[in-house]
PyMOL CGO cylinders between C-alpha atoms (Angstrom):
from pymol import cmd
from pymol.cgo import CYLINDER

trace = [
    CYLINDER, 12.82, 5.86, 48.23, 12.33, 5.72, 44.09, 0.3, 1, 1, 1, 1, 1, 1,
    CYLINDER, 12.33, 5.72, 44.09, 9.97, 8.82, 43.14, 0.3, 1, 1, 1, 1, 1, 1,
    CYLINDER, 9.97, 8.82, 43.14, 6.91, 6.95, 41.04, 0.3, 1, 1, 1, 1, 1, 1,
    CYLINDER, 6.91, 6.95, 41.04, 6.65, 8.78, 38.10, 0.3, 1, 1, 1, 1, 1, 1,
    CYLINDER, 6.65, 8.78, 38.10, 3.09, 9.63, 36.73, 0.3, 1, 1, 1, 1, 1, 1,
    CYLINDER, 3.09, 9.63, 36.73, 2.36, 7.33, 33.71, 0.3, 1, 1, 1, 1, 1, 1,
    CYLINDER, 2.36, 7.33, 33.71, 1.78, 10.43, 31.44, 0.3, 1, 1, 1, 1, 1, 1,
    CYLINDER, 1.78, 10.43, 31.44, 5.60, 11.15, 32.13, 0.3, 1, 1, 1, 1, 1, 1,
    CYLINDER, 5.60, 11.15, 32.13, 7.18, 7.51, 31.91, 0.3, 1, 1, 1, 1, 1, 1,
    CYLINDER, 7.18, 7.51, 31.91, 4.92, 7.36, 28.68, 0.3, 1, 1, 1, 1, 1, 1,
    CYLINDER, 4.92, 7.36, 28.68, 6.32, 10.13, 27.04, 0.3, 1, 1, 1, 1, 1, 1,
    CYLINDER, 6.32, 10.13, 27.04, 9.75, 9.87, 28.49, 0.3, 1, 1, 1, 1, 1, 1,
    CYLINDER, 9.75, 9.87, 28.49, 9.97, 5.85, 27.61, 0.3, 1, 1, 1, 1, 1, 1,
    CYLINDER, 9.97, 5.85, 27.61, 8.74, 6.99, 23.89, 0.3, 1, 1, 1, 1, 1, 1,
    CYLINDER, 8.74, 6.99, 23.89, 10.87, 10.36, 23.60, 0.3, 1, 1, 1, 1, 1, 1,
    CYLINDER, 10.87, 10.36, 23.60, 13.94, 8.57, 21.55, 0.3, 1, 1, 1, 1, 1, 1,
    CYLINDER, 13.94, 8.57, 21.55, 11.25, 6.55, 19.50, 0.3, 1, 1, 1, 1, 1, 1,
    CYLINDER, 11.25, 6.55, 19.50, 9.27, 9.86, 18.55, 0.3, 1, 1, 1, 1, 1, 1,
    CYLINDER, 9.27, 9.86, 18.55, 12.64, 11.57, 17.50, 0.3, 1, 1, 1, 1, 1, 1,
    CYLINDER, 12.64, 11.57, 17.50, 13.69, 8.54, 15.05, 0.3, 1, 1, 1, 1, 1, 1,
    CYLINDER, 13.69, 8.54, 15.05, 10.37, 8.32, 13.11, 0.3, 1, 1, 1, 1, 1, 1,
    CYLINDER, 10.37, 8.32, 13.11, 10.38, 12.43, 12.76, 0.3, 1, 1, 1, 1, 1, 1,
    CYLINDER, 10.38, 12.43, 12.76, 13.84, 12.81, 11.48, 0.3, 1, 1, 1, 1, 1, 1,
    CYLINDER, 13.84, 12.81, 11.48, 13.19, 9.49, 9.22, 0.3, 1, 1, 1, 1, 1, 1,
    CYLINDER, 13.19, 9.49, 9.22, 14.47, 10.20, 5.48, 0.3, 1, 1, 1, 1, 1, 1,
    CYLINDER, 14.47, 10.20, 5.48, 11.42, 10.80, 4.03, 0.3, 1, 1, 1, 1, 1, 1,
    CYLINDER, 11.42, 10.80, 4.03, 9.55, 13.00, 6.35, 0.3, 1, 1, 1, 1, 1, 1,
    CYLINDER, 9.55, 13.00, 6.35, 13.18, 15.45, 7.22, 0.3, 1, 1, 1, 1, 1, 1,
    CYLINDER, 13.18, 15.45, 7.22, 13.35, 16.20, 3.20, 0.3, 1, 1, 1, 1, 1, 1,
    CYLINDER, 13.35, 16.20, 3.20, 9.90, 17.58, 3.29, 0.3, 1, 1, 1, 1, 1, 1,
    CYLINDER, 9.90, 17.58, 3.29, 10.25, 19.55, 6.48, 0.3, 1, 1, 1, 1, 1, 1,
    CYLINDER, 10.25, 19.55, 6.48, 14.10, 20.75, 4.96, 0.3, 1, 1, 1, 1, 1, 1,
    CYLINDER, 14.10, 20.75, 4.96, 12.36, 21.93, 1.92, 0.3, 1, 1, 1, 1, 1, 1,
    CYLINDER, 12.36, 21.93, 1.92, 14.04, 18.93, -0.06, 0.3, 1, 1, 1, 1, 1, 1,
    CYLINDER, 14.04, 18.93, -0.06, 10.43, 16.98, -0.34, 0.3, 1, 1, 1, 1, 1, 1,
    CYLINDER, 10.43, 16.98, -0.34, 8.07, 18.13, -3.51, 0.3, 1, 1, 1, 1, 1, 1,
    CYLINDER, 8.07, 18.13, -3.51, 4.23, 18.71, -3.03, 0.3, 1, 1, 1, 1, 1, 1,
    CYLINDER, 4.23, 18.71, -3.03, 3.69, 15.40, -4.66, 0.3, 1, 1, 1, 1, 1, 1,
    CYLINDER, 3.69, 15.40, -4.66, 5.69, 13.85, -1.87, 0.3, 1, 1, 1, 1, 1, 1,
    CYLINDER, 5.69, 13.85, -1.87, 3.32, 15.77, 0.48, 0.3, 1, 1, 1, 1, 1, 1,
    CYLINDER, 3.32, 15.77, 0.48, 0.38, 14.80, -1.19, 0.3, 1, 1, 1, 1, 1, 1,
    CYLINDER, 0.38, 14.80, -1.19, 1.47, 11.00, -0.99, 0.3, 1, 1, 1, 1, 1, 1,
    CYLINDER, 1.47, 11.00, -0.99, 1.79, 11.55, 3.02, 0.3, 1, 1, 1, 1, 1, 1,
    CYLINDER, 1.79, 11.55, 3.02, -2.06, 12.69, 3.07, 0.3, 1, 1, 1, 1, 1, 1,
    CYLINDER, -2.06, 12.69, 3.07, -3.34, 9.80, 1.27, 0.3, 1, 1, 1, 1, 1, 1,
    CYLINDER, -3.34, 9.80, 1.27, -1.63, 7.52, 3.55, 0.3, 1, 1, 1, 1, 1, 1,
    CYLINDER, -1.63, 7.52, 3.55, -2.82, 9.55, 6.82, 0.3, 1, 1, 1, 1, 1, 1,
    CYLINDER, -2.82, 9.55, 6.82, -6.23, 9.11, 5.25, 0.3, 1, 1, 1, 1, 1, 1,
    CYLINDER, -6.23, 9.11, 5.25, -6.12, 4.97, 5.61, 0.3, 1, 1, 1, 1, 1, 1,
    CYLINDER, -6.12, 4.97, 5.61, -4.63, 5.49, 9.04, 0.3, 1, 1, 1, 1, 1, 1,
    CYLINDER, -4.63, 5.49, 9.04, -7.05, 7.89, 10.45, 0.3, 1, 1, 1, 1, 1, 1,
    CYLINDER, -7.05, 7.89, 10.45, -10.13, 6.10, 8.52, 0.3, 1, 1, 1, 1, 1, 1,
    CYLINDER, -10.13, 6.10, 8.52, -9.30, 3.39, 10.95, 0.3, 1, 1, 1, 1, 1, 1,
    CYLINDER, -9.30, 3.39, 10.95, -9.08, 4.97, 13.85, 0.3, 1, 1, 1, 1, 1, 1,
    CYLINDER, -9.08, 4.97, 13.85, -11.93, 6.94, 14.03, 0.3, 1, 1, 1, 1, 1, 1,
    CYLINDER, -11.93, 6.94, 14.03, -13.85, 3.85, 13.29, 0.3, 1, 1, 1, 1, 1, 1,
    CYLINDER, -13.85, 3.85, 13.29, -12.52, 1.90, 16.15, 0.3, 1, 1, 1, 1, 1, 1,
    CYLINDER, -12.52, 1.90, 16.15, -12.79, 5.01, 18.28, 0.3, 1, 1, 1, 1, 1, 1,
    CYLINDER, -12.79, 5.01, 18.28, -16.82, 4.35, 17.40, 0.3, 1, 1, 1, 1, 1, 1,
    CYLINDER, -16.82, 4.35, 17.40, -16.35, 0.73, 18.51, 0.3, 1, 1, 1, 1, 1, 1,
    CYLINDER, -16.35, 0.73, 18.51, -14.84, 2.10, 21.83, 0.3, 1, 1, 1, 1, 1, 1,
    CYLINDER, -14.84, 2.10, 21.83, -17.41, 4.49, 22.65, 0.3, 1, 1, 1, 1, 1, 1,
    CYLINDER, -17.41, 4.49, 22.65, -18.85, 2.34, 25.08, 0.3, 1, 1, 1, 1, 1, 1,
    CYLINDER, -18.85, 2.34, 25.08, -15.71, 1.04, 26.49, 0.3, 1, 1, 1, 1, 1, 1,
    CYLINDER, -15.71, 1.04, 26.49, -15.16, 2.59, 30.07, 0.3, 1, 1, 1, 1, 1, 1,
    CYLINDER, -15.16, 2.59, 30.07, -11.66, 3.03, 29.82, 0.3, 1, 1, 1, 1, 1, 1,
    CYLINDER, -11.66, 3.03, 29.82, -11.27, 4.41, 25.88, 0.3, 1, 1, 1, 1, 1, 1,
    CYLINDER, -11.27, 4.41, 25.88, -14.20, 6.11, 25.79, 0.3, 1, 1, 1, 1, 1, 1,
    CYLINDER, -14.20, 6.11, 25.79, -12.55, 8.79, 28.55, 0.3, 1, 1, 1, 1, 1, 1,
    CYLINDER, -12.55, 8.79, 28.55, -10.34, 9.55, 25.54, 0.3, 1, 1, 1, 1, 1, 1,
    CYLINDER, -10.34, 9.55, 25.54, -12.21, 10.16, 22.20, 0.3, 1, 1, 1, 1, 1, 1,
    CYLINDER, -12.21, 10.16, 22.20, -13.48, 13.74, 21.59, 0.3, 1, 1, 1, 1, 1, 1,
    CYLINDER, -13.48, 13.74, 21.59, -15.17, 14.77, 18.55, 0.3, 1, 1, 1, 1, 1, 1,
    CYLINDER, -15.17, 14.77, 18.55, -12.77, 17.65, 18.72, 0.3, 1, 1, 1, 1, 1, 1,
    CYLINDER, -12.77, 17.65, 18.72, -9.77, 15.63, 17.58, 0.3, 1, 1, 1, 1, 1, 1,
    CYLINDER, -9.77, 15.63, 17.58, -11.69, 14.48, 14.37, 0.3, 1, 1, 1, 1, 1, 1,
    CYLINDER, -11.69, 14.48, 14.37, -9.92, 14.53, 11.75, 0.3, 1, 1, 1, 1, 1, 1,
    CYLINDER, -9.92, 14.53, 11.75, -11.27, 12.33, 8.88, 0.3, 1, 1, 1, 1, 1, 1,
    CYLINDER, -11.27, 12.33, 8.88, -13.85, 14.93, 7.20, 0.3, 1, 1, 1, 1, 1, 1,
    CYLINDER, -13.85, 14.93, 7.20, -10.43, 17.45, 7.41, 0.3, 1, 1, 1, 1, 1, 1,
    CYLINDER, -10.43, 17.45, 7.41, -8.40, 14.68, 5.26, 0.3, 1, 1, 1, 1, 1, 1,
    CYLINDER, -8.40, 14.68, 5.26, -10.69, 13.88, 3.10, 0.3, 1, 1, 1, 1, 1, 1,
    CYLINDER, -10.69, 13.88, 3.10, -11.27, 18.04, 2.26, 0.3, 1, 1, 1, 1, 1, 1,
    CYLINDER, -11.27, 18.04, 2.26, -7.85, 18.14, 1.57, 0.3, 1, 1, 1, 1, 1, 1,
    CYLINDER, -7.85, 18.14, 1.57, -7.52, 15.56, -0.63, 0.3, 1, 1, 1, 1, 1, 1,
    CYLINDER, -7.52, 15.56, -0.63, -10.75, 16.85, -2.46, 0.3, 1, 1, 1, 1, 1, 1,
    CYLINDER, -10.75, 16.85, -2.46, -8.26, 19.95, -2.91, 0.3, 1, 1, 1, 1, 1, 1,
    CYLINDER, -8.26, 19.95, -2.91, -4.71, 18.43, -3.71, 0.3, 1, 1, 1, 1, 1, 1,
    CYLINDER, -4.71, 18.43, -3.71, -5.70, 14.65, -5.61, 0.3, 1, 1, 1, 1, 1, 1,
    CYLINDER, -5.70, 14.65, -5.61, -9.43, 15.98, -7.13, 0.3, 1, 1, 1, 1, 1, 1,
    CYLINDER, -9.43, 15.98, -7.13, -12.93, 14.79, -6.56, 0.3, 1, 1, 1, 1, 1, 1,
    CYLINDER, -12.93, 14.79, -6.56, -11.86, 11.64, -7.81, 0.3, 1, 1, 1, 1, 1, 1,
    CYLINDER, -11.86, 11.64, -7.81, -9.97, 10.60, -5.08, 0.3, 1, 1, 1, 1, 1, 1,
    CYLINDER, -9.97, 10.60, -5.08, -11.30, 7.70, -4.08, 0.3, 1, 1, 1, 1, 1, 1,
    CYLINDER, -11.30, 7.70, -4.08, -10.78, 5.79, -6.83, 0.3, 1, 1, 1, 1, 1, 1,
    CYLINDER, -10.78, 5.79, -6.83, -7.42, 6.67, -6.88, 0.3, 1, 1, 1, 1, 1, 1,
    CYLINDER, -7.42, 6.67, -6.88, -6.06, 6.39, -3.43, 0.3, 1, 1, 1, 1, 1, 1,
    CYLINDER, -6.06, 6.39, -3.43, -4.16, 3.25, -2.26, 0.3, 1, 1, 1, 1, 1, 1,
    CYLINDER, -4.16, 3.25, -2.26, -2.09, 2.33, 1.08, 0.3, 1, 1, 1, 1, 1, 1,
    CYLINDER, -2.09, 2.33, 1.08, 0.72, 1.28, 0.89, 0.3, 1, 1, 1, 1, 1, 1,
    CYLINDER, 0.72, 1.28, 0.89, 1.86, -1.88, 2.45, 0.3, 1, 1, 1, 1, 1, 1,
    CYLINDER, 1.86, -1.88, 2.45, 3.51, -0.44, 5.70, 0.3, 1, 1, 1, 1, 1, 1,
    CYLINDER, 3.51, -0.44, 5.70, 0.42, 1.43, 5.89, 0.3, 1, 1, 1, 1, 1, 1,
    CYLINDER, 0.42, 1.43, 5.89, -1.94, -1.74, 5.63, 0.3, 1, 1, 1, 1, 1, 1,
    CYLINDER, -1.94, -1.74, 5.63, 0.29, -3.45, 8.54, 0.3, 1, 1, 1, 1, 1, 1,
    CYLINDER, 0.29, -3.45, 8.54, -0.84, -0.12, 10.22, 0.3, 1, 1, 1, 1, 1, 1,
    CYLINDER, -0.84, -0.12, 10.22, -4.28, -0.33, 9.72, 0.3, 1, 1, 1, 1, 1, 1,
    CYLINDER, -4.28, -0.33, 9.72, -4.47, -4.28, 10.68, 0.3, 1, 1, 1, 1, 1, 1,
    CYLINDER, -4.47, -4.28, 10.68, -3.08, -3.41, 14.34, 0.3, 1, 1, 1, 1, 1, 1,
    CYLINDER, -3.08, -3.41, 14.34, -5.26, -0.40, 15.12, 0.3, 1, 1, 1, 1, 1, 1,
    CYLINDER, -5.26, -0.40, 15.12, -8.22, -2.47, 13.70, 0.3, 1, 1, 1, 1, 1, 1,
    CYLINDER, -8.22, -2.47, 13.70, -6.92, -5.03, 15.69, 0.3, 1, 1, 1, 1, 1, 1,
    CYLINDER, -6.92, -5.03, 15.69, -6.73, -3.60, 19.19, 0.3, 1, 1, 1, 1, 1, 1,
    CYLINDER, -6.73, -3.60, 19.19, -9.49, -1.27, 18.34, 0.3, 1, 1, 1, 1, 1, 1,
    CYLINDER, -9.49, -1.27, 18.34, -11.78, -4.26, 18.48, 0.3, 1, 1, 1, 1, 1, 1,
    CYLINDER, -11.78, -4.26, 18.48, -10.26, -6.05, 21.37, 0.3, 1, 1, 1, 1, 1, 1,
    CYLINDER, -10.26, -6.05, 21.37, -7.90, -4.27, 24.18, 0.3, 1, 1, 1, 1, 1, 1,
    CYLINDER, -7.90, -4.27, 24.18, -8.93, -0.95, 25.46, 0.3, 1, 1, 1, 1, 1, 1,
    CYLINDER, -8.93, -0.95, 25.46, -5.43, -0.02, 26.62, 0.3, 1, 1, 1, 1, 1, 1,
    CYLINDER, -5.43, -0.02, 26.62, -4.00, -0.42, 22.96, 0.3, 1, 1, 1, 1, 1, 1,
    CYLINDER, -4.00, -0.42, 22.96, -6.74, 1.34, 21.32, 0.3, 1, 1, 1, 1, 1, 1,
    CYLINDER, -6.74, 1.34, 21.32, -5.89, 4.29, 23.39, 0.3, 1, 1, 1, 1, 1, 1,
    CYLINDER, -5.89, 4.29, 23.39, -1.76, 3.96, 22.55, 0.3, 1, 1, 1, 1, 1, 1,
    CYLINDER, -1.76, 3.96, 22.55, -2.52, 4.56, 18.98, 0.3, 1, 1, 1, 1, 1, 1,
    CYLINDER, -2.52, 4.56, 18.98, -4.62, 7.22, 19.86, 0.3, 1, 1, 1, 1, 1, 1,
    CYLINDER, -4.62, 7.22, 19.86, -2.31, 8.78, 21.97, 0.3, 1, 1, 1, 1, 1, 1,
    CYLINDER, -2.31, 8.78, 21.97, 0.35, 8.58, 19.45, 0.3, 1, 1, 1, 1, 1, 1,
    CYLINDER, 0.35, 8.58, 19.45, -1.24, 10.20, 16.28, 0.3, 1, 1, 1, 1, 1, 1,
    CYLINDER, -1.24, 10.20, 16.28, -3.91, 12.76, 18.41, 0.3, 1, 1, 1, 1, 1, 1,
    CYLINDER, -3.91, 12.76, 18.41, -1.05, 14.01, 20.87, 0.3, 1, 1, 1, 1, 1, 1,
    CYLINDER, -1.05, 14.01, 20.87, 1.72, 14.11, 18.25, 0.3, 1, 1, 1, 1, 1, 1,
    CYLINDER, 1.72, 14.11, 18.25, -1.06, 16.18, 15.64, 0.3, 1, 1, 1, 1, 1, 1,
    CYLINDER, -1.06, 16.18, 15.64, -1.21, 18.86, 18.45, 0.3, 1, 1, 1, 1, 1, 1,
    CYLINDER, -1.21, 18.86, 18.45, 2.33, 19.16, 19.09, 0.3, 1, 1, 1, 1, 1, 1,
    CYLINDER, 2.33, 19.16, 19.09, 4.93, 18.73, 16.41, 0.3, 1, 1, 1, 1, 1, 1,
    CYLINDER, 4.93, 18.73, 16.41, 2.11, 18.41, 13.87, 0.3, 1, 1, 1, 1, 1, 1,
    CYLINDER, 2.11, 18.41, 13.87, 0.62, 22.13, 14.25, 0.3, 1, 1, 1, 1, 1, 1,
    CYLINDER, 0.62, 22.13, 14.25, 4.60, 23.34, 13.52, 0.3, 1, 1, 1, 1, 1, 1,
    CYLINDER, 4.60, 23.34, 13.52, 4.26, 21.00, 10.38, 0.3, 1, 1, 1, 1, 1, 1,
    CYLINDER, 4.26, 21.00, 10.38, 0.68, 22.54, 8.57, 0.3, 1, 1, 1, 1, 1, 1,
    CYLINDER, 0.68, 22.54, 8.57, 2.06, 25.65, 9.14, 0.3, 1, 1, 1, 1, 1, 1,
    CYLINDER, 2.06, 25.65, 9.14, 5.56, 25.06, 7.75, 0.3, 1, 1, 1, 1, 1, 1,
    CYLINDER, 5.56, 25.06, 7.75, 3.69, 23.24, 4.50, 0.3, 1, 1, 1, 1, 1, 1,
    CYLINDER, 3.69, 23.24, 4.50, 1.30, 26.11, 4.14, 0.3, 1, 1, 1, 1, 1, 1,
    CYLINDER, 1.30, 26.11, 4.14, 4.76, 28.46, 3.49, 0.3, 1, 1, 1, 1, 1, 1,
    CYLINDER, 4.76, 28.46, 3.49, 6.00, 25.92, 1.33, 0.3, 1, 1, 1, 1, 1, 1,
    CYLINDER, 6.00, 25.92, 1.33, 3.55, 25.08, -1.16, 0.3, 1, 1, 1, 1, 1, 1,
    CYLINDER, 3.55, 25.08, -1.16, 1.35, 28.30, -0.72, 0.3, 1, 1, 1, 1, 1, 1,
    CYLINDER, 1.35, 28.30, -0.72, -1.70, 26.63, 1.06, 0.3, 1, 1, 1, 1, 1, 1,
    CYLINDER, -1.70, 26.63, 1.06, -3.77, 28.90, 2.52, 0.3, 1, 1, 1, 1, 1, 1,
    CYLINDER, -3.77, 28.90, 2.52, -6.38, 26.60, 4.93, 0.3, 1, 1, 1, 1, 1, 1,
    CYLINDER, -6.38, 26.60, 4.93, -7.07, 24.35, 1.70, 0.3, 1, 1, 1, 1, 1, 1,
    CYLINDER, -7.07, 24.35, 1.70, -4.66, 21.38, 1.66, 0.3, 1, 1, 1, 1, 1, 1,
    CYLINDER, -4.66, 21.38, 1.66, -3.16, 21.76, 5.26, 0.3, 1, 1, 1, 1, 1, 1,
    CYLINDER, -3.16, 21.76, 5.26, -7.27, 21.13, 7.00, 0.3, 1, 1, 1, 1, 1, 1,
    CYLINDER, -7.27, 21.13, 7.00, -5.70, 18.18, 8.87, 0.3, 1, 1, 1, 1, 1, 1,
    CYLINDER, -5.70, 18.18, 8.87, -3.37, 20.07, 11.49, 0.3, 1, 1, 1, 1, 1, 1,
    CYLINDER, -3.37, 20.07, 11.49, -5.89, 22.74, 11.86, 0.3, 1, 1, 1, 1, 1, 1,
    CYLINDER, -5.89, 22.74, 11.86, -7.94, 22.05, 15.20, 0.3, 1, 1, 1, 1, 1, 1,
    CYLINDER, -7.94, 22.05, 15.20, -10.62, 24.31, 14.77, 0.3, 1, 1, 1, 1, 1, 1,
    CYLINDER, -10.62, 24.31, 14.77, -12.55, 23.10, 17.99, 0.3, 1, 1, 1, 1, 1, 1,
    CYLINDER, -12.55, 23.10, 17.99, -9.51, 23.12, 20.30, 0.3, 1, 1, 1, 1, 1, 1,
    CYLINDER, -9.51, 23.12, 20.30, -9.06, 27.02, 21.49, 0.3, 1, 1, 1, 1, 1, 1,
    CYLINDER, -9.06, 27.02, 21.49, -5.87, 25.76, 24.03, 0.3, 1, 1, 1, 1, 1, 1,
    CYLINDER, -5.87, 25.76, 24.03, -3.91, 23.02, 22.36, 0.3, 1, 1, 1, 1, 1, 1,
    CYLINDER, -3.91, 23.02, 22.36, -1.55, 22.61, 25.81, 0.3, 1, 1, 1, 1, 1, 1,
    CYLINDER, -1.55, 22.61, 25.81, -4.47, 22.74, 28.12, 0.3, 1, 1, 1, 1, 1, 1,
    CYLINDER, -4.47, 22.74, 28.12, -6.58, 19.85, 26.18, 0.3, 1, 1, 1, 1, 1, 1,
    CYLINDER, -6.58, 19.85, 26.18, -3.17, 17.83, 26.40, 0.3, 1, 1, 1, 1, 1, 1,
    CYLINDER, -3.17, 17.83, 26.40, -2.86, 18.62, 29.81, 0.3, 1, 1, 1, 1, 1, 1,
    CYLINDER, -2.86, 18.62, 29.81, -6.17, 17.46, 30.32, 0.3, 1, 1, 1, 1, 1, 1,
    CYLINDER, -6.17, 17.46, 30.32, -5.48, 14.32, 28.11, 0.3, 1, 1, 1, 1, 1, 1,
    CYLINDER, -5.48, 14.32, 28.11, -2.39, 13.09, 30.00, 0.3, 1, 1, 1, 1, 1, 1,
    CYLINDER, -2.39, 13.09, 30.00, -4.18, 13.67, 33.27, 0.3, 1, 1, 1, 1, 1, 1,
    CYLINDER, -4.18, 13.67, 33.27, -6.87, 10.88, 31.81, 0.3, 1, 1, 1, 1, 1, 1,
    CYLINDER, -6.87, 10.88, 31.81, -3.49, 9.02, 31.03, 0.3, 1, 1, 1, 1, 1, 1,
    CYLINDER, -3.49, 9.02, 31.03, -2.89, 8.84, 35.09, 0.3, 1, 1, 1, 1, 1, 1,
    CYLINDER, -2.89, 8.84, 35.09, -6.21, 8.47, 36.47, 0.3, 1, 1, 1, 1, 1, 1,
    CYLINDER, -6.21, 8.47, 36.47, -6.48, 5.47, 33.70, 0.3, 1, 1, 1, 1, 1, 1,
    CYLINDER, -6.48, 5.47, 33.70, -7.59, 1.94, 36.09, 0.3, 1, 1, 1, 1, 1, 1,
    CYLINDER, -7.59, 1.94, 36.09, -4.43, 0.21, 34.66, 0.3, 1, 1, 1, 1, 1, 1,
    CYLINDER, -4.43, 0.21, 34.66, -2.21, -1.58, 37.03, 0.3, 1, 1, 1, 1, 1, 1,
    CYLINDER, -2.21, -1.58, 37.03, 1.82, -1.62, 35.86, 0.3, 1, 1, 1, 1, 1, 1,
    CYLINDER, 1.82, -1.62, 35.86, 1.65, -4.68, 33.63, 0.3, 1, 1, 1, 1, 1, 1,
    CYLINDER, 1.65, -4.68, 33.63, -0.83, -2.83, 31.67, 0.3, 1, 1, 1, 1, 1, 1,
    CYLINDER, -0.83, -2.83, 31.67, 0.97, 0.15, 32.01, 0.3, 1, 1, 1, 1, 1, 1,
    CYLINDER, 0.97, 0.15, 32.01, 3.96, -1.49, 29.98, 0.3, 1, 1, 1, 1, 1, 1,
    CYLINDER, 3.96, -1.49, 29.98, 1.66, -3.00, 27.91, 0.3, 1, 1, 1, 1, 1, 1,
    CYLINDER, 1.66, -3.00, 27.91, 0.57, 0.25, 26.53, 0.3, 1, 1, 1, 1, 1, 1,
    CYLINDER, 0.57, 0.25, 26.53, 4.01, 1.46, 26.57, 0.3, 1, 1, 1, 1, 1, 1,
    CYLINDER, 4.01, 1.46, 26.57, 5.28, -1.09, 24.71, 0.3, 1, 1, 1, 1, 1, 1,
    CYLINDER, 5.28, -1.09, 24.71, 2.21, -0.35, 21.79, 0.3, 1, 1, 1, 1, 1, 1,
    CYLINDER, 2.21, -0.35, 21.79, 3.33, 3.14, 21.66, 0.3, 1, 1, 1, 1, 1, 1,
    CYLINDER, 3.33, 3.14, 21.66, 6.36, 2.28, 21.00, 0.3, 1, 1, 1, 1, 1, 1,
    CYLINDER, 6.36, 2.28, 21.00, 4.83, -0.02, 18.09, 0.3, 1, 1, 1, 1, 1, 1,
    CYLINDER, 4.83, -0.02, 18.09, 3.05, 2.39, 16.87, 0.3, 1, 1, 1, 1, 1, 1,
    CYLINDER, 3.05, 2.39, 16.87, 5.79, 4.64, 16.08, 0.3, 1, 1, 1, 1, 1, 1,
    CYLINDER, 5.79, 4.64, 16.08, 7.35, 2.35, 14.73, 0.3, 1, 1, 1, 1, 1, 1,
    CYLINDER, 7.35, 2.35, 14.73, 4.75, 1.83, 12.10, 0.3, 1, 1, 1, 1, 1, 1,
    CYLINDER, 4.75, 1.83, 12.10, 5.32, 5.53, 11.69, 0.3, 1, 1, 1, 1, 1, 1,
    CYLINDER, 5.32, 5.53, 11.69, 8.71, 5.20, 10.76, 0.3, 1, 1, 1, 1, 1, 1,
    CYLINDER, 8.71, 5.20, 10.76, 7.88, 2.15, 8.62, 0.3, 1, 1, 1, 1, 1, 1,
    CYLINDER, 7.88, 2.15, 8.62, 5.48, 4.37, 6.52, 0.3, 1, 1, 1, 1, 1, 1,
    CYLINDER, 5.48, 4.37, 6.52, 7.93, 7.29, 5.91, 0.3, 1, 1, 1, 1, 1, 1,
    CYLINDER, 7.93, 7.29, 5.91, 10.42, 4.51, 4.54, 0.3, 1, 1, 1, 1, 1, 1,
    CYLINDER, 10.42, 4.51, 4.54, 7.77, 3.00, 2.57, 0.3, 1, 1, 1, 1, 1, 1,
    CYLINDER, 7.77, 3.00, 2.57, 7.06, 6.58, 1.30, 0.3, 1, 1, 1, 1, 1, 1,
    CYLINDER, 7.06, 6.58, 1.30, 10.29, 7.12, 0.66, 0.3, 1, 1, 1, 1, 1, 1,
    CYLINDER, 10.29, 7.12, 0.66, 10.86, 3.77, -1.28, 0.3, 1, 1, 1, 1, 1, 1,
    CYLINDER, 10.86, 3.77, -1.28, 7.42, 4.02, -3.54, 0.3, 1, 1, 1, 1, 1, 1,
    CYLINDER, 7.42, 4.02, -3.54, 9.06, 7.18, -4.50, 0.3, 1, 1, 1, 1, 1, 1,
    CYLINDER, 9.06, 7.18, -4.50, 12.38, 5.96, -5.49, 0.3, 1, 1, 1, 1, 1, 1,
    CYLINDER, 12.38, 5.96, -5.49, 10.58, 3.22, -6.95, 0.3, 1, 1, 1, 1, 1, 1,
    CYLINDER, 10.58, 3.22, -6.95, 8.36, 6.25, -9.61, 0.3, 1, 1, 1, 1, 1, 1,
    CYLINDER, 8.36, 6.25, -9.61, 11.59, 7.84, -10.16, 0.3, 1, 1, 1, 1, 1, 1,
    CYLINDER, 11.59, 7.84, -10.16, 13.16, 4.64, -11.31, 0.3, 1, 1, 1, 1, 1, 1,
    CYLINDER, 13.16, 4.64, -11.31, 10.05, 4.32, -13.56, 0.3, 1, 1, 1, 1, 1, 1,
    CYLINDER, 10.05, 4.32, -13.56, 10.66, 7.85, -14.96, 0.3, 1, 1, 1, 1, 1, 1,
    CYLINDER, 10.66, 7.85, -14.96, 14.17, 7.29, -15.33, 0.3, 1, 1, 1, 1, 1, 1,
]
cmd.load_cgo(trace, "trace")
């Protein structure tokens, strides 16, 4: 008899080779191998900025959902910490200045899509940018604060001030993931959007990457 695996587990272990492409994409390995600039850092920020401006607005819509609502915690807020930072890096005239890119956009459109109609792909998005922020993403603020001398200033966004146990509250967060009322059609469902969204991910590191080849061409 086949062991059933806990959704948590086939979630992360269906999304493990998907997670390791879009970190070790071109543009996001140079700035963790010291090859990226701070510009190229500060061009990562602006784009998380569109991204998360999107989902915490949807996570408002889903408030009252039964299923997403289980998931959204003021703790995992992260908006007011972007928009600190890029007070600090870009200036206080950063709204005027900041654009997404076009990967980014196609971003935005799904989570505003789902975020306004389908509870269990709301919460894949969610899952993909709040889990991944409290794993891999705490080694990343504290490998940019070395590199470009930030001190808190600049590197707000990985910094969970609210969250005393990072592994308990994901603990906690993939034990929601189990108890969630979704039968296995909807459990691939959400699998599959994972999977989407990190593949926007990747999508916006290579659009990164090419708006930047794209300057230096202009330079040149």
């Amino acid at each position: 008899m086949n062991e059933v695996l806990p959704f948590s587990t086939a979630l992360r272990e269906r999304s493990q080779s998907a997670h390791s492409g879009s970190e070790h994409s071109g543009f996001m390995s140079d700035l963790m191998k010291g090859e990226g600039t701070r510009d190229d850092y500060v061009a990562l920020v602006i784009q998380h900025w569109f991204i998360y401006e999107a989902l915490e607005r949807t996570a408002e819509q889903m408030r009252n959902d039964p299923v997403a609502s289980v998931f959204i915690s003021d703790k995992l807020t992260r908006l007011p910490a972007l928009e600190a930072d890029l007070e600090y890096l870009v200036g206080p005239e950063w709204p005027e200045i900041i654009e997404p890119l076009p990967t980014t956009k196609r971003y935005v459109d799904r989570i505003n899509e789902v975020g306004a109609t389908w509870a269990g792909g709301f919460v894949a998005h969610h899952y993909t940018r709040y889990l991944g922020d409290l794993s891999g993403g705490q080694f990343i603020g504290r490998l940019m604060s070395r590199r470009f001398g930030f001190d808190t200033n600049g590197i707000g966004f990985y910094l969970f001030d609210d969250i005393a146990d990072p592994k308990a509250f994901k603990g906690v967060y993939r034990e929601q993931l189990d108890a969630a009322p979704w039968g296995a059609a909807e459990q691939e469902r959400v699998i599959d959007e994972v999977l989407r969204a990190y593949r926007f991910n990747t999508e916006l590191f290579e659009g990164l990457a090419e708006a930047k080849a794209a300057d230096n061409t202009q330079v040149a």
